[in-house]
N, C-alpha and C positions, 0 to 999 in steps of 0.2 A: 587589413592589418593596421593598429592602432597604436604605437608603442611610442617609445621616445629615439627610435631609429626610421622609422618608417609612418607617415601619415596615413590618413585613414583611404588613401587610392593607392595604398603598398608603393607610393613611392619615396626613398631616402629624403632626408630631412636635410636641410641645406649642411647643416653641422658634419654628416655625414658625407655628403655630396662633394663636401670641402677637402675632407679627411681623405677619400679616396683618388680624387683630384690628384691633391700633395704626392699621395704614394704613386700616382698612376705616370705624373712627371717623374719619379725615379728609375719607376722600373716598366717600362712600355709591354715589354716584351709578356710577362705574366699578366698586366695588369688591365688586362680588357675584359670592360661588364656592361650588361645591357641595363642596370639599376635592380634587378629583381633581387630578392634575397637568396636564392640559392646561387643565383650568377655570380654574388658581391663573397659569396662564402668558398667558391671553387677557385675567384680570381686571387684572395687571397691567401687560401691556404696553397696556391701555388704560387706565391711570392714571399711568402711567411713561413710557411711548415717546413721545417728537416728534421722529417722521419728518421727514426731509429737515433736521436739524438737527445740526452737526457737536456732540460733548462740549462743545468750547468756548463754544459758543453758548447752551447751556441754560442757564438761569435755577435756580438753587436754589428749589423748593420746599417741602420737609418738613427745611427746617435744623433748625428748632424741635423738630421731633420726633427729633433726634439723641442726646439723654440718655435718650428712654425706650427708643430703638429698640436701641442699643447692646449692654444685654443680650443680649437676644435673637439680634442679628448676631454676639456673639463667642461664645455656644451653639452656634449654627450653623457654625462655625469659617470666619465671615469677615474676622475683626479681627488677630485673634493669630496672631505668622509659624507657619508649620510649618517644622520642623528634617527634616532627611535620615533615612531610617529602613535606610537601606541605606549601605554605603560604596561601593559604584559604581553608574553609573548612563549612559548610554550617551549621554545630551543632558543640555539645560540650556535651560532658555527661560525669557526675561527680559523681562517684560511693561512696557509704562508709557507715559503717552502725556507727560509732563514729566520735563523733564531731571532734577530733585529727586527725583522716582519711580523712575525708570529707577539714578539714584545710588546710593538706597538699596537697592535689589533689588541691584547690581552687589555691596552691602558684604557683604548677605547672603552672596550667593552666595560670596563669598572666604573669609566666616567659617567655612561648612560647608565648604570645598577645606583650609582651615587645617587643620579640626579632626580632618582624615584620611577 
């Protein structure tokens, strides 16, 4: 497995290893994993998921933890847009579940069409 979560001996990338760390001092209780990727996806959707409950309804848990967690999410390249690496490209999907999300993704998306 080769990705930018896991090295090429499938195991988590220190980024990751960080990330999970952080969460795993919160919450012990849920948050035991052996490193494998299906271990790191049970430990977390049972520290993370409540089922039967729309986005809107969840309750912010770990705000507090959003200055240490940060790093680590924009390592993992979740924070910081990505730009077009190609000039065409055959779709375009435009995720968001709020109009102000949805806005912004729409401005990106015109700035990469602008930029050729």
């Amino acid at each position: 497995m080769n990705n930018q979560f896991f090295d090429s001996r499938g195991v988590p990338v220190e980024a990751l290893r960080g990330l999970l760390d952080l969460f795993k001092s919160e919450d012990k209780e849920h948050f035991e994993h052996v490193g494998s990727l299906p271990d790191i996806v049970c430990a977390t959707q049972l520290a993370w998921y409540e089922k039967g409950k729309l986005r809107a309804d969840i309750q912010e848990k770990f705000g507090h933890m959003r200055k240490a967690a940060m790093p680590f999410l924009q390592r993992l390249g979740f924070v910081d847009e990505i730009s077009a690496t190609r000039q065409q490209y055959p779709f375009a999907i435009v995720l968001g579940a709020k109009k102000l999300a949805i806005r912004k993704r729409y401005a990106q998306l015109r700035k990469e069409w602008d930029s050729g």
